[in-house]
N, C-alpha and C positions, 0 to 999 in steps of 0.2 A: 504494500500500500504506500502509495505517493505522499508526502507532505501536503500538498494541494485537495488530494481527496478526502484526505484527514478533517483540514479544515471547511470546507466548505460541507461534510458532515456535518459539522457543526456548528452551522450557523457563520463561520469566518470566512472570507476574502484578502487573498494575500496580494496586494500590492507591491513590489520593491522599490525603491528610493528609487528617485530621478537622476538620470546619470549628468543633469543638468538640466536648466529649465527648458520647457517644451516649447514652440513656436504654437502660436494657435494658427497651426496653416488650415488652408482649406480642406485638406487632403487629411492631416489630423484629426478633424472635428468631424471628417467623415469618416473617417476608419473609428473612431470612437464610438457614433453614431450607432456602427454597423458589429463594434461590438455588444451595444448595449442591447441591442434588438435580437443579437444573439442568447445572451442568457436570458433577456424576457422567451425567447422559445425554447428555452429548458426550464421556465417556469418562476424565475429570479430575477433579483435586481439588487443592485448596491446601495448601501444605505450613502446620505448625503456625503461624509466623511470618506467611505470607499470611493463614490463618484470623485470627489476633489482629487484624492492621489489618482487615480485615471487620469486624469485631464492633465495631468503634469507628469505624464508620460512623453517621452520622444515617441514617435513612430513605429521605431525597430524595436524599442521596449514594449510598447504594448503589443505588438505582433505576435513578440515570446511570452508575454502574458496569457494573451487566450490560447498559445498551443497548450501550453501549461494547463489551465483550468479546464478546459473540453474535455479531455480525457477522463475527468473527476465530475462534471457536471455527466457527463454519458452516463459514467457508471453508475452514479447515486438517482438516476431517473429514468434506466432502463434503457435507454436509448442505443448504449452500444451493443446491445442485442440482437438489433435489427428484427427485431419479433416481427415483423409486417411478412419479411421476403418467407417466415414460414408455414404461412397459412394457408390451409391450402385454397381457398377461395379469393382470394385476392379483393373483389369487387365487395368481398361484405359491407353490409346485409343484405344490399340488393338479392346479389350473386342469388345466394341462399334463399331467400325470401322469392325466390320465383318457380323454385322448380317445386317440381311435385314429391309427395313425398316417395312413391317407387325411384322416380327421376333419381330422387335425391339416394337413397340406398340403393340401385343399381350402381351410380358411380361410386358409391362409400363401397361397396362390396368388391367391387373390380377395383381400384387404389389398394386393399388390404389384400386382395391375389397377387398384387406386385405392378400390377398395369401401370404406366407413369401417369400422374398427376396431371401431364399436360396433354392427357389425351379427354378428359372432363371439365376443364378448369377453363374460365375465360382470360385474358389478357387483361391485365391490369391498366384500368380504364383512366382517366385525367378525372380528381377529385375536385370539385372547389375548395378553394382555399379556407384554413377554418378564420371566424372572423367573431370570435366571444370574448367577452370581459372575464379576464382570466384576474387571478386574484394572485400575484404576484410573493414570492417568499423572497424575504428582505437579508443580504449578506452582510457582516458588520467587517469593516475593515480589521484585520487582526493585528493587533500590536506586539512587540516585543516580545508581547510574555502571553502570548495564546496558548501555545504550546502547554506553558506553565498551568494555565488555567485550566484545562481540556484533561490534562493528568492529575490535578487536584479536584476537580470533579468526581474526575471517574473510581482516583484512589479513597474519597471520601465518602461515597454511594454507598449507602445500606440496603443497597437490593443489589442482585444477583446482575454482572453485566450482561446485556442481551449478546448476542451472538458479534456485530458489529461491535458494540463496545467493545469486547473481549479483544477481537483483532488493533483496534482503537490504545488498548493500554497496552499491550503486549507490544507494540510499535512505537512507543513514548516510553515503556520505563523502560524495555530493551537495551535504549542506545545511553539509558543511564550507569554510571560503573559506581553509584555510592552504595550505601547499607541498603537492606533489604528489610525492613520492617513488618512482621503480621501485624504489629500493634498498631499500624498506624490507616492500615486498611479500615472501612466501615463495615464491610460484611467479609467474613473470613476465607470461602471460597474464593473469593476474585483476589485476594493475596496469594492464595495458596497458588492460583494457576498463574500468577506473577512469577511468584518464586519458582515454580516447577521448571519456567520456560530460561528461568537467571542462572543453575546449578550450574551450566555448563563453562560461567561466565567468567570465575572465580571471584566472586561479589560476598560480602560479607554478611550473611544471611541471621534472620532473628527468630526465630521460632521458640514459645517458653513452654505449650503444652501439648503432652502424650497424645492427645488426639489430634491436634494437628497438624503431628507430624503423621499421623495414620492417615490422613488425606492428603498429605504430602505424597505417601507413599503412593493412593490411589490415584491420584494425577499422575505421576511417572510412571504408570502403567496404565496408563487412557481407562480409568475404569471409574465410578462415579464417587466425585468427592462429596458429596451429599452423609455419603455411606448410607444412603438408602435399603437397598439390597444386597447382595454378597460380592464380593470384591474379591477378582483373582490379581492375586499381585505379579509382578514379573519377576524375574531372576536378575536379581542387579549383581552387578559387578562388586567387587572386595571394596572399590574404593567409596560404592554409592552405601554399602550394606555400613563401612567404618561411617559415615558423615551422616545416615540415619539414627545409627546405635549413638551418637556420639549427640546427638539433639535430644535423645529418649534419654540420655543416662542425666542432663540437664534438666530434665521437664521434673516439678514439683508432683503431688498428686497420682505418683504411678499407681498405684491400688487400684482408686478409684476412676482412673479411665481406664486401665485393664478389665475392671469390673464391668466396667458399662458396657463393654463390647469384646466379650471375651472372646467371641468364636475370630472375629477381625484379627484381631492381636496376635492370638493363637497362630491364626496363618500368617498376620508379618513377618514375626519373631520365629516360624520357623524358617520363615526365607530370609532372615537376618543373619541368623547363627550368632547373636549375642555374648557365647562363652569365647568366641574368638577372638574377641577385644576386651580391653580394659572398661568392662563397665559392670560394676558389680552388683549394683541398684537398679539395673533392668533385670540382671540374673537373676536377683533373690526375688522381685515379683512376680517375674516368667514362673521360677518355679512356685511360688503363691497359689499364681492363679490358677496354673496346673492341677495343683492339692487343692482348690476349691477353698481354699484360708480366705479368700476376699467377700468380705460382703462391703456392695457398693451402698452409696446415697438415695440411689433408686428405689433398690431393695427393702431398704430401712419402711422407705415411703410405702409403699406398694403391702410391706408386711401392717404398718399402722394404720391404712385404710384397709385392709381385710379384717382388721380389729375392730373398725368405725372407730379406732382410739383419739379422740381429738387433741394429742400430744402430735399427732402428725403436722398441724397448723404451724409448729413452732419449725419441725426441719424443713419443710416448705419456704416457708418465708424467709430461709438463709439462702437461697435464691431466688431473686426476686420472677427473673424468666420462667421457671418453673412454676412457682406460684400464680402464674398469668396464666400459662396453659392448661392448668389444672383449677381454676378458680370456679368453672361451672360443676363439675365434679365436686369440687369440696365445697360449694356454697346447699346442690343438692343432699351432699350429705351431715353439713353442719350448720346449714341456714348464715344467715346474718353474721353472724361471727368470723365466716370464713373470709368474708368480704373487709369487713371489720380489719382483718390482718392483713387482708392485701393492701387495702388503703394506706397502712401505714409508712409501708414497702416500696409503694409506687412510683415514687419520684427517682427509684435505684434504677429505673427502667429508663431505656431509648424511645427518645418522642414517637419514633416511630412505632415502635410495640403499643404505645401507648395509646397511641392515634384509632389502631385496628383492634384494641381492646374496646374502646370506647362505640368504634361502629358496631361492633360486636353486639354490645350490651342495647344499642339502640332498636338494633333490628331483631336479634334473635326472637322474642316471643311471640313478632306475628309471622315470622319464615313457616310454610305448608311443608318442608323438603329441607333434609339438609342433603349437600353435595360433597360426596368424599371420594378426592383419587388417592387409593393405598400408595402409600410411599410417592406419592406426583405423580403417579402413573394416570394421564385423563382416559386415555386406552379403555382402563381399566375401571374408570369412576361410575361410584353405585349412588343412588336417591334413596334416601330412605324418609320416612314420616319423620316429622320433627318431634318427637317424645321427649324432649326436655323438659325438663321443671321450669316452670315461668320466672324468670327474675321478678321477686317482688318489689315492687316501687318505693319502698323505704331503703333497700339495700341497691337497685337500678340505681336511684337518683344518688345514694351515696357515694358511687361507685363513680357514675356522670362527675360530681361535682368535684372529688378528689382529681380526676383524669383533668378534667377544665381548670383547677387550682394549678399543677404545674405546670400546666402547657402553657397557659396563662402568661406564671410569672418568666418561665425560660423565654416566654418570645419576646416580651415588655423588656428584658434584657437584655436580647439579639436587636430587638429592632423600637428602643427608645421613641422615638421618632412617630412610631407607630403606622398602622398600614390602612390604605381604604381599597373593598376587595372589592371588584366584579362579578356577579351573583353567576354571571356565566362559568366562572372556573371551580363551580362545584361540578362540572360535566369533563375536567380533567381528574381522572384519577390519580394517585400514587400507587407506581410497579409492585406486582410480586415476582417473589423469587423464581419463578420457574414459568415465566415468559422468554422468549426466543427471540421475539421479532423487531419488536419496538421500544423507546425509551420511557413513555410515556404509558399507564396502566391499564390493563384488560376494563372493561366497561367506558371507554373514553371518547368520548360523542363530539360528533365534526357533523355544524348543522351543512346540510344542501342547500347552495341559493336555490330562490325563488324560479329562478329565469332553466334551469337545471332539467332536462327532462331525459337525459343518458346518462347509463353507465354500463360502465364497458370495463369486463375484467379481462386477465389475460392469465396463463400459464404456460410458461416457455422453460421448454431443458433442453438439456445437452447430456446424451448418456447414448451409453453404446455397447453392446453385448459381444460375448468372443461368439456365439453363434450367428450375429448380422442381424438378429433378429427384430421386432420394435418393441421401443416400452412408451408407455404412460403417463403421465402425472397431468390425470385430467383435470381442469377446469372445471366447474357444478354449480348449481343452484337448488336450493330447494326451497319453497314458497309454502307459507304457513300464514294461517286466519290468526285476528286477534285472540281465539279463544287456543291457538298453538294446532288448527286442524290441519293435514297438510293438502292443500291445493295443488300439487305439481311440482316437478323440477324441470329444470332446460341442462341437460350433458351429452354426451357422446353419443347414447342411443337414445334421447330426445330429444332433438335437436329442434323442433320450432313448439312452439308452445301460443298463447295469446300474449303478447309481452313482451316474449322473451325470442332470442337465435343465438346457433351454436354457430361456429363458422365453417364447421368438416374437420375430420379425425383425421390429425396428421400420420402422415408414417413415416418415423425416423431413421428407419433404416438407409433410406435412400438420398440422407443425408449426409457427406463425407466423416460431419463430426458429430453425427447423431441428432441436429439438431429440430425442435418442432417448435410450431407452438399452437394454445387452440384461444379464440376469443368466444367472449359469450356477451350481446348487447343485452341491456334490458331497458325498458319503455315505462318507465314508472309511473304516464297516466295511464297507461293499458292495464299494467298491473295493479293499481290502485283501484283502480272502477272493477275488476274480478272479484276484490274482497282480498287480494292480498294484504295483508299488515307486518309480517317479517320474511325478508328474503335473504336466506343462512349463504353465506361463500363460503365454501370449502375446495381444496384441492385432495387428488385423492391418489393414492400410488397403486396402479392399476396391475402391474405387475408385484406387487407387494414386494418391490425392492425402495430400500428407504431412501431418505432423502437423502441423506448424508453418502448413499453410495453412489450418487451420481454424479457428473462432472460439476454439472452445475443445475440448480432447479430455484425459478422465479417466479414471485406471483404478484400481481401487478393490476390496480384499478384508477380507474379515470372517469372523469363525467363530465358532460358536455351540456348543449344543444340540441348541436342536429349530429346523429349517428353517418352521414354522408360526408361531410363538408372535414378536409384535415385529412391526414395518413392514418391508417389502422390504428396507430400508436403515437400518439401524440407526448408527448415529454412533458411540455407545459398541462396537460389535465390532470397528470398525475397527482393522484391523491397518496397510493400507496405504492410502495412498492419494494418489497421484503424478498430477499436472496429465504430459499428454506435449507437451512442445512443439519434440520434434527435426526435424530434416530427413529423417528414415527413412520407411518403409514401413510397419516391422513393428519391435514390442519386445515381448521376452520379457523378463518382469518377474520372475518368481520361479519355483521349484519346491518340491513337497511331496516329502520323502523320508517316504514312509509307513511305514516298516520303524522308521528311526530321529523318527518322529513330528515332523520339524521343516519348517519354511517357509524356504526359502534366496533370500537376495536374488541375481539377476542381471541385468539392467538391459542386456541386449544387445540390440543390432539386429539379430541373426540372418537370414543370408538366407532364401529361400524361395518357396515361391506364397503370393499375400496373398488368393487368393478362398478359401479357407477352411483353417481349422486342420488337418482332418483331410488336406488335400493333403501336410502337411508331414512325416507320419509316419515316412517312413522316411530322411529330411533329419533328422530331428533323433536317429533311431538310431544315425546314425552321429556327427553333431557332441557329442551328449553325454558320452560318453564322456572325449571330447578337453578340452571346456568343462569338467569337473569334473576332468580335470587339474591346468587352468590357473588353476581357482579354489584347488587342493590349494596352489598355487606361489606364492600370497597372504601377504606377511605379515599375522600379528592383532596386536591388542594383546598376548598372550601372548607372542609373539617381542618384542614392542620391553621389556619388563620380564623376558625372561626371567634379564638377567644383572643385575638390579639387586639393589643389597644388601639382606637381607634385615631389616625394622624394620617400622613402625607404621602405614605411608601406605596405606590398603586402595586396593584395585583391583578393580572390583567387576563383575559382567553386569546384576544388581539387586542395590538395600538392601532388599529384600522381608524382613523377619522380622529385620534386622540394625539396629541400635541404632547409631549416630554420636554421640561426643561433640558439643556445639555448637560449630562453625566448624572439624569437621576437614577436612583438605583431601585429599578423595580421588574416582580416580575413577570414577563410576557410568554404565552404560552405558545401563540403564532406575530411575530415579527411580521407586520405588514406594512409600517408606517416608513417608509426610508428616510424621513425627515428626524426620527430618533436615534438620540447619540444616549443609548443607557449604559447603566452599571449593571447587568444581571445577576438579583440577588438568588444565590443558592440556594435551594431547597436542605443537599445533604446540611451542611450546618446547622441546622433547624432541627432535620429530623433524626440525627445522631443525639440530639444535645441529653445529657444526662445528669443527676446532682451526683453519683457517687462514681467511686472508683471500680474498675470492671471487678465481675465477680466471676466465680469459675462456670456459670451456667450460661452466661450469654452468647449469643451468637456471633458477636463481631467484640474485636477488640475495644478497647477504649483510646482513641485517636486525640490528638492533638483539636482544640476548637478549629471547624472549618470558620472560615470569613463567612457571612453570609452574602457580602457583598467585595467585589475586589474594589481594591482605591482606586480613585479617580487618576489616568492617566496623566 
């Protein structure tokens, strides 16, 4: 990954110094011109400050500037894909929308005998131009210390990096040669797969506790550092086995993380060989654990609730994260009281735990369903009746108003000054851990202009078989009533529906490098007047080989106008557009709530049948329901500011139409305004901040205070 791709990920624009003042020749202002008209068709523009350095560009400097940025604006907008040249209709929807349906499945039957493509397909006809008010994403010029910025972000983040991030940090602390800090990470996995990618570097690494060097372990052996399910470790070499044993004979607490995962340990420490080395404090627990001498903190617990001994309240509450995750449990089995101690405990806790405790307690007693994927597995996630104990309302509100007291006073601390929100960005969420795609959180609502009456997804790969043969990764829709009935889907072997078109089932074989891809329009007044109200995207791996075994697999949506007017794949209508590189099957990436006119991010791997969308119809009547529960049970940004004081710091969904002093520090969720020069205040700051020092149960280190806001340059 380029420097240039990096940043304009991320919202920056690199500029380089003038090699000297520019001439405002004629020939400049027009090559300027005809740059700017370029990233407006990849769907951007430079904020005011980016445009200045432009303009004080020579010639030959900005020439090297757009080769520079194209290559980064393709990639992050799909465009270098060329998804158009693989369609195999060319003329969609027309094309499609005319023929009949035998018409149409005689040529889909002869393409999949092998017949070429250009014996069914028309020639690719002169489109009109497309000619919509397109809503522009604003690039901030990057200063000095972007770089800096972009890695203190990401090293700060209390959620799991998405798939881009990960390549994102791994790219920035790489070309770092200082210490290596777990502590200073905000969620401990994204250190760990820091540190795993630095061993080789000889970088001075930090690691204090037995289990995370045991996901140390499992990262160096591409196996899941979650430690969800069972983990084969690799056979490391003498000198990875000395610099593992050599972190484990340092870590405090052996007992008791031996204890908590004994059968893990068991299999590292046999691929360790621990007596090899001088470390005699892994020995004498190894052999512990073996003898069965260890009873862990778990145990303790687990033994005093099979007791209902309410002495359990006391070892609970020596971690406070513990105490959070078990609090509806010990509140059903010891009322008020249990609550009572958690209250006391609370502020030990990360704003963020705290945040999703607090939704928690809001929403659990009217939830129908709750939604459980075993160990993150959505594959695998079961709905069950919500049989919980009701929070009572004396113990709800105590529990409300302790959560509201510290969030309270930590933000009145971060942000003095105090914040006025936009009621809109209670429709951004904050990420969970085991998102893949995007930065921003499952449930996360992007309203449709008015003027909006297409959308148009896409799924493009590149994979290739040693027998020649084709694969899959279909495009789908599946269409559901307000009350979740399903009405139809548009896929591979549905291809026209009322609403809806498929564009024809590629075959990749007959592509040098495997490549396909399939589009699907949809007509949201056609569909809106049927009775549709949720239309599910999913991709689906048709060959049930995953995603991650493929060269490359893209899924990618846009909405328009007019379905005619523009090239298949427009860059500028991009709304989304997510590389898939997990280990699944199937991902359902978004839905349209057509009633209330918005696109909602969901990023799940939803079980199912993966040979076509429409199998899944009455599979996802039931799980949506439950899935729009669980996204209801989301904190947003509105919750983590709900109780801050109220002053001057905006907080915004867009600056669309809204005026910013220069260098105020506020935050914006979509940058539209290029007229604003902000301070982007950080979320992680906020949502790390905690009153005490880490304990052994928490998930992320205890880090150094993020800024919430970087200084004014």
């Amino acid at each position: 990954m380029n420097d240039s791709l990096l940043l304009v990920a991320n919202g920056f624009l690199h500029v380089p110094a003038p090699t000297s003042p520019a001439s405002a020749s004629a020939k400049q202002r027009a090559h300027l011109g005809t740059v700017l008209a370029n990233l407006a068709s990849y769907g951007y523009a430079p904020s005011i400050a980016a445009l200045e350095a432009l303009r004080q560009l020579e010639l030959s400097q900005l020439k090297r500037f757009w080769r520079e940025v194209e290559p980064a604006l393709q990639r992050i907008t799909g465009a270098d894909r060329r998804m158009a040249d693989f369609v195999v209709y060319k003329n969609f929807p027309d094309e499609v929308l005319s023929m009949s349906q035998a018409g149409y499945w005689i040529r889909q039957i002869s393409m999949y005998l092998g017949a070429p493509n250009e014996w069914f397909t028309q020639e690719a006809a002169e489109r009109p131009m497309l000619d919509e008010r397109l809503a522009l994403k604003v690039l901030d010029l990057a200063g000095t210390d972007a770089f800096d910025r972009i890695a203190a972000a990401l090293t700060a983040s209390r959620f799991r990096w998405t798939d881009l991030q990960r390549d994102h940090a791994l790219q920035l602390l790489g070309t770092s040669r200082g210490p290596l800090d777990l502590g200073a990470f905000g969620f401990k996995e994204n250190g760990i797969r820091a540190i795993a990618a630095s061993l080789d570097h000889q970088r001075e690494i930090h690691i204090r506790d037995a289990t995370d060097v045991l996901r140390l372990a499992a990262a160096l052996s591409d196996a899941d550092i979650s430690l969800r399910g069972d983990v084969k470790f690799a056979r490391f070499s003498r000198a990875r086995r000395r610099q593992l044993v050599t972190m484990l004979e340092a870590a405090p607490h052996l007992d008791e993380d031996f204890g908590a995962r004994p059968h893990l340990f068991k299999h590292l420490l046999s691929r360790l060989h621990p007596g090899d080395f001088q470390a005699p404090r892994v020995s004498a627990a190894y052999d512990r654990l073996y003898r069965g001498l260890i009873e862990t903190h778990n145990a303790r617990i687990e033994r005093l609730l099979q007791a209902r001994d309410e002495a359990v309240l006391d070892l609970v509450v020596e971690r406070p994260g513990e105490a959070a995750r078990r609090l509806h449990q010990l509140y059903t089995l010891f009322g008020s009281s249990a609550v009572d101690r958690f209250c006391a405990v609370a502020e030990r806790l990360p704003t963020a735990r705290l945040l999703q405790l607090r939704k928690y307690a809001e929403t659990i007693n009217d939830r129908a369903t709750l939604m459980h994927p075993p160990r993150g597995a959505w594959a695998r996630a079961r709905i069950m009746p919500n049989e919980k104990q009701p929070l009572g309302e004396p113990a709800r509100a105590a529990l409300l108003g302790v959560i509201d007291k510290v969030v309270s006073a930590r933000l009145a601390s971060a942000l003095p000054h105090g914040v006025v929100v936009d009621p809109a960005v209670a429709h951004v969420k904050l990420p969970t851990n085991d998102q893949e795609l995007a930065p921003y959180g499952r449930g996360t609502r992007f309203p449709i202009p008015p003027e909006v009456t297409l959308v148009r997804t896409a799924s493009y790969w590149r994979a290739k078989t040693t027998g020649g043969g084709n694969i899959w990764y279909d495009n789908g829709w599946v269409f559901l009533t307000g009350s979740f009935q399903p009405v139809g889907a548009v896929c591979w072997n549905l291809p026209r529906t009322k609403g809806a078109a498929f564009s024809g089932d590629p075959t990749n074989s007959k592509d040098s490098e495997g490549r396909a891809c399939q589009l699907i329009d949809l007509d949201l007044k056609a569909l809106n007047a049927r009775g549709v109200r949720y239309a599910v995207w999913n991709v689906l791996a048709y060959n049930r080989i995953k995603f991650s075994a493929a060269e490359e697999v893209c899924a990618a949506l846009q909405w328009g106008e007019d379905a005619r007017a523009g090239g298949l794949f427009e860059a500028a209508r991009a709304q989304m557009v997510f590389p898939l590189k997990g280990d699944a099957l199937t991902k359902y990436v978004a839905y349209l709530d057509l009633h209330t006119r918005e696109l909602v991010y969901m990023d799940a791997d939803l079980g199912g049948a993966v040979n076509a969308a429409s199998s899944n119809q009455e599979r996802l009547s039931s799980l949506m329901p439950a899935y729009l529960e669980y996204l209801a049970s989301l904190p947003s940004v509105a919750d983590l500011f709900a109780t801050a004081p109220k002053g001057d710091v905006p907080v915004l969904y867009s600056d669309e139409g809204v005026d910013l002093p220069r260098g105020q520090c506020a935050y914006v969720f979509q940058r539209r305004n290029a007229a604003n020069d902000v301070r982007p205040l950080e979320l992680a700051g906020l949502l790390g901040a905690a009153d005490a020092v880490r304990v052994a149960d928490q998930t992320a280190a205890a880090a150094e205070p993020t800024p919430v806001c970087p200084p004014s340059a």
